[in-house]
C-alpha positions as CSV (number, residue, x, y, z in Angstrom):
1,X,26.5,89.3,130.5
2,X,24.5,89.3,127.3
3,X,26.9,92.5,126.1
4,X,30.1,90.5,126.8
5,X,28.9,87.4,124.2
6,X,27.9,89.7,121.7
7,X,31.2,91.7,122.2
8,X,32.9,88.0,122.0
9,X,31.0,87.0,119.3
10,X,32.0,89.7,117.2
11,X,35.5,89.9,118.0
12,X,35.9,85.9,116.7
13,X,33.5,87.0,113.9
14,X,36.4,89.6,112.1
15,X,39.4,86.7,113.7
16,X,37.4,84.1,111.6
17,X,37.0,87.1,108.6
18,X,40.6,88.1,108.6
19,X,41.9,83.8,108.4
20,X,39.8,83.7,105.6
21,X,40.8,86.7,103.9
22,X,44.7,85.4,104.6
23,X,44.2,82.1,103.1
24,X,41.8,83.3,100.4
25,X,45.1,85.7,99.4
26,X,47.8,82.6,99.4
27,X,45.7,80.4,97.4
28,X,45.8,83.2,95.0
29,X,49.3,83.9,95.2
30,X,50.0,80.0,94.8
31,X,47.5,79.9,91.2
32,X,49.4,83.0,90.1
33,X,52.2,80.1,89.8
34,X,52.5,77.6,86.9
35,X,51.6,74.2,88.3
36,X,54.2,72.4,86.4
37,X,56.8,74.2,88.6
38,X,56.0,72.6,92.0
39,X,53.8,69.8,90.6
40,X,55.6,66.3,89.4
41,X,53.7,64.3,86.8
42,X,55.0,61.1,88.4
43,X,51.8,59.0,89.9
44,X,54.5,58.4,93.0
45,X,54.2,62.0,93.8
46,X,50.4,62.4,93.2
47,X,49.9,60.7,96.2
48,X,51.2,63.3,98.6
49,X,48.2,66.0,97.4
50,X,45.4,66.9,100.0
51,X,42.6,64.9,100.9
52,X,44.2,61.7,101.1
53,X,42.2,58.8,103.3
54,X,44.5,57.8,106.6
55,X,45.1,54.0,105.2
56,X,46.3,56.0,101.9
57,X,48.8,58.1,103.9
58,X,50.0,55.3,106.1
59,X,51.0,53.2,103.3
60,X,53.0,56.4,101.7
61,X,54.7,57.0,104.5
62,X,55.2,53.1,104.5
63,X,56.6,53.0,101.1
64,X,58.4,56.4,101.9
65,X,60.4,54.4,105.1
66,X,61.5,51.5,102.8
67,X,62.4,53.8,100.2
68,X,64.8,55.3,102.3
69,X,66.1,52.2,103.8
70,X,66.8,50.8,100.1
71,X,68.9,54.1,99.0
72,X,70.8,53.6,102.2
73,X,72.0,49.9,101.5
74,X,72.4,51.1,97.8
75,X,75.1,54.1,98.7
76,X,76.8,51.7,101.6
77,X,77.1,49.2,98.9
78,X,80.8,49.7,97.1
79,X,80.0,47.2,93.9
80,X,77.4,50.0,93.2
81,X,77.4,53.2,91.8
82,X,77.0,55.8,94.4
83,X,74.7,58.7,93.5
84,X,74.1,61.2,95.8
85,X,71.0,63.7,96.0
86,X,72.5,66.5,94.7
87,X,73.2,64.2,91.4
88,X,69.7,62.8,91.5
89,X,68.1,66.5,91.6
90,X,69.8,67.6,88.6
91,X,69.6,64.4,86.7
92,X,65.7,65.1,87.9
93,X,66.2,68.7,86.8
94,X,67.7,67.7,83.3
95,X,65.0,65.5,82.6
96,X,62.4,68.4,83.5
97,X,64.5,70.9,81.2
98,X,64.2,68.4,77.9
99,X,61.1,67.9,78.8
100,X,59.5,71.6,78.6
101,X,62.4,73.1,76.7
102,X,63.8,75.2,78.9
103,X,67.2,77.3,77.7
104,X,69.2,79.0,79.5
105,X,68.9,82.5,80.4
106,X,72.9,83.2,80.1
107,X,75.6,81.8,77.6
108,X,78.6,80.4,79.3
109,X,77.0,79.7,82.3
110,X,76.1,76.0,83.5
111,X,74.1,75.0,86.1
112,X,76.7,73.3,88.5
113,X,78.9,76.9,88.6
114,X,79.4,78.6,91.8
115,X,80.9,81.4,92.7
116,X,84.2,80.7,93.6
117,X,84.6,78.4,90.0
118,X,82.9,81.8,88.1
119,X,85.6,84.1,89.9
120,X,88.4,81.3,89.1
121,X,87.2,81.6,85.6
122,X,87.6,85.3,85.5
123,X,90.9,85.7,87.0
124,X,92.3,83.2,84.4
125,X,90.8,85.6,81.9
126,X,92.5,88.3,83.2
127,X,96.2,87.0,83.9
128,X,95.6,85.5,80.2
129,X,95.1,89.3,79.4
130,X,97.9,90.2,80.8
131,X,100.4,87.5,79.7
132,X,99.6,88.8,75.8
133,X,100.3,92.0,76.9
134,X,103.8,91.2,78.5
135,X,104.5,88.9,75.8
136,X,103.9,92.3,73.0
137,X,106.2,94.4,75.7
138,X,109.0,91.4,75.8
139,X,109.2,91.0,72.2
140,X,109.7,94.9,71.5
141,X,112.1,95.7,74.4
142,X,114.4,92.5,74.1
143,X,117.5,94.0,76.0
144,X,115.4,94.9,79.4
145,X,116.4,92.5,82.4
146,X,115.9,92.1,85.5
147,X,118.2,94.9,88.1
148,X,119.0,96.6,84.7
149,X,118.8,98.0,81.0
150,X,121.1,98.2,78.5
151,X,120.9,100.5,76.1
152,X,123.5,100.2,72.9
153,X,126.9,99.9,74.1
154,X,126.2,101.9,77.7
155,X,125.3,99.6,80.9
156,X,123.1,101.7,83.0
157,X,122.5,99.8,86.6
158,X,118.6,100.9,88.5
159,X,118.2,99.1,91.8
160,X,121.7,96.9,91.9
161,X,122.9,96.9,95.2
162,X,122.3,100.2,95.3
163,X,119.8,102.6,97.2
164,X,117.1,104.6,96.2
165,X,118.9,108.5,96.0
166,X,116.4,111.0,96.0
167,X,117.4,114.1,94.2
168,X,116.7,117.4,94.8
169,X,114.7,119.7,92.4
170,X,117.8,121.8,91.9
171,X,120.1,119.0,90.7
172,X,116.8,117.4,88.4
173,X,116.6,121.4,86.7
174,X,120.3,121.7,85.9
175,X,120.6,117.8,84.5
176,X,116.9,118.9,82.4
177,X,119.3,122.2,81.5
178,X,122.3,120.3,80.6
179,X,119.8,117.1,78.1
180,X,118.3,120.3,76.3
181,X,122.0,122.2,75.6
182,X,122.7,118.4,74.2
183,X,119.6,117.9,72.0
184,X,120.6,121.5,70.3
185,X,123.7,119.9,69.7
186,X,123.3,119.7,65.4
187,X,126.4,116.6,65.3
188,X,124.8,114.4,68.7
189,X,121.6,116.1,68.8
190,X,119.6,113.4,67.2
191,X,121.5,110.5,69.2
192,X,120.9,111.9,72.6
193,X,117.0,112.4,72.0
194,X,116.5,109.2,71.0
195,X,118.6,107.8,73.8
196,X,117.0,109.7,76.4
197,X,113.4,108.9,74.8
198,X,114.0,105.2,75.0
199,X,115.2,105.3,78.7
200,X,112.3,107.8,79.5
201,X,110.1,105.2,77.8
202,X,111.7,102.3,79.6
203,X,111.6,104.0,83.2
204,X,107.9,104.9,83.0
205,X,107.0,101.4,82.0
206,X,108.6,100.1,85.1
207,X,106.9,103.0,87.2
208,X,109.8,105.9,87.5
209,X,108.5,109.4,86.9
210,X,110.6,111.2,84.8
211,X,111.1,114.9,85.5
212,X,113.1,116.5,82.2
213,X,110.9,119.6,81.4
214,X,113.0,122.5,82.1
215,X,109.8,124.8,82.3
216,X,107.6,122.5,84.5
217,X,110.6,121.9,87.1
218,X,111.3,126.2,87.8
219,X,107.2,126.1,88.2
220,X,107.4,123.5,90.8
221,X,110.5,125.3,92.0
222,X,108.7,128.4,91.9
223,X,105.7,126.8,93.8
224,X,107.4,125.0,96.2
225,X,109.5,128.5,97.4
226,X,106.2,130.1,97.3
227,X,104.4,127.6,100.1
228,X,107.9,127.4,102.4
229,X,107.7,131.4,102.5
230,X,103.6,131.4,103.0
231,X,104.2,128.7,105.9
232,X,107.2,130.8,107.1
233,X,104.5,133.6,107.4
234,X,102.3,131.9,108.8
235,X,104.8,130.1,111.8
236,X,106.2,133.6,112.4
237,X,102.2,135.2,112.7
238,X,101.7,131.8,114.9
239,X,104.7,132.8,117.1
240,X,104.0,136.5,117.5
241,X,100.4,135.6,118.4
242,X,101.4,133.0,120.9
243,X,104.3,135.4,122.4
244,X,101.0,138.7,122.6
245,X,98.9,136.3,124.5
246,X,101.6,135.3,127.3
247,X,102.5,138.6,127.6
248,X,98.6,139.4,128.0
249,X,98.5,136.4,130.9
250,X,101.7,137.8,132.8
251,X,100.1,141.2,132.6
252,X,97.2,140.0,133.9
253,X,98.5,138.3,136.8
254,X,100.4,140.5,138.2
255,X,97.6,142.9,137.9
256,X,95.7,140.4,139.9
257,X,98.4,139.9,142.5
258,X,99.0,143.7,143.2
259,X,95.2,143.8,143.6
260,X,94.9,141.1,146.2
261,X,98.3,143.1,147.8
262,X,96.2,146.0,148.1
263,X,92.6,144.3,149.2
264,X,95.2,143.2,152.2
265,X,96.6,146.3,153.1
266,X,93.1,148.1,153.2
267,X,92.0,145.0,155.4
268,X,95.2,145.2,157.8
269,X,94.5,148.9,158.1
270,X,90.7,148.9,158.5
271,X,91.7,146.0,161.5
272,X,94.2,148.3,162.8
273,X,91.8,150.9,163.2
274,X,89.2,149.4,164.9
């Protein structure tokens, strides 16, 4: 009996060491803190501290009750202006800030901001980005509309009632062939270049890739006739092996068949015999 109390005894000895030690380590923690962050200087709010006497903390809670009652009556009331707490706290907060100095940390940003009204900010930066840029393209390509361009006395129609042909790599090497034969022309040489630079200019703006190299168009012809033949290899070494293996099966099945035959002969005879 006497070994159990002393075995209880010290068990509530470390529970009572270890509470200690606890609040011994948030006390700390809390004076690591500037009092003047979570302490008002307002006598009102003195009174909530620790160690009041129970009449004290009767009459707060008193005062606290009426307090509330006399906010109510004063939002309900419409002759009055209606402040709600989120106004109070940073009227409260504004005060605090002219009263210790306190700056803030980032320029451009007020307290009130959210997130959505920082975002709405930002996308108004951009689209204001953009519309300078658009208005610098506008006033340097004054002929572009919309569904067509018009270059000098030539009306070229993209996307009019029409659909999108694709052409073939082919057709896109012998119109290249046909521009470069017009640029070496020495009387229209100079015309056509800058035509066809404008309108190459204009149709990558609006997002049209332009394929006019002679050379780069026979290497993609030249790759794209290399990867049909390697995958034309490479069906026909699919077929073969495919074709190998069901011979293989058929082989083997009718291996297996006469086989059984056979087992069933021997059988029938063996029977037979006996």
């Amino acid at each position: 009996m006497t070994n159990k109390k002393v075995k209880l005894d010290l068990e509530s000895d470390t529970i009572v060491d270890k509470i200690h030690r606890h609040a011994d380590f948030s006390d700390k923690l809390i004076n690591l803190v500037p009092a003047r962050i979570y302490l008002s200087d307002d006598d009102k709010e003195m009174k909530w501290f620790q160690g009041l006497r129970k009449e004290e903390k009767v009459n707060s809670k008193r005062e606290t009750i009426e307090n509330l009652k006399k906010a109510k009556r004063y939002r309900l009331d419409p002759e009055k202006s209606v402040l709600t707490t989120l106004d109070l706290q940073k009227q409260k907060l504004e005060k605090e800030k002219e009263k210790f100095g306190i700056k803030p940390m980032f320029l451009g940003f007020q307290e009130d901001d959210t997130f959505e009204k920082m975002r709405e900010r930002r996308l108004q930066k951009n689209k204001r980005n953009r519309d300078s840029g658009l208005n610098v393209v506008e006033e340097v390509v004054k002929d572009l509309t919309y569904g067509y361009v018009k270059i000098g006395d030539d009306d070229e129609e993209y996307g009019k009632n029409r659909k999108k042909e694709r052409v073939s790599k082919a057709t896109e090497l012998e119109m290249a062939m046909k521009l470069e034969a017009l640029k070496k022309d020495p009387k229209k040489g100079d015309f056509v270049a800058k035509k066809h630079s404008w309108k190459a200019a204009i149709s990558r703006a609006a997002g049209i890739k332009i394929r006019d190299d002679p050379k780069r168009l026979k290497q993609r012809i030249r790759k794209e006739k290399n990867r049909r033949e390697k995958n034309a290899e490479k069906w026909k070494e699919r077929v073969e092996v495919q074709q190998k293996v069901r011979v293989e099966k058929q082989q083997k099945r009718s291996e297996n068949i006469s086989d059984s035959n056979i087992f069933e002969y021997v059988s029938l005879f063996h029977y037979t015999l006996n």
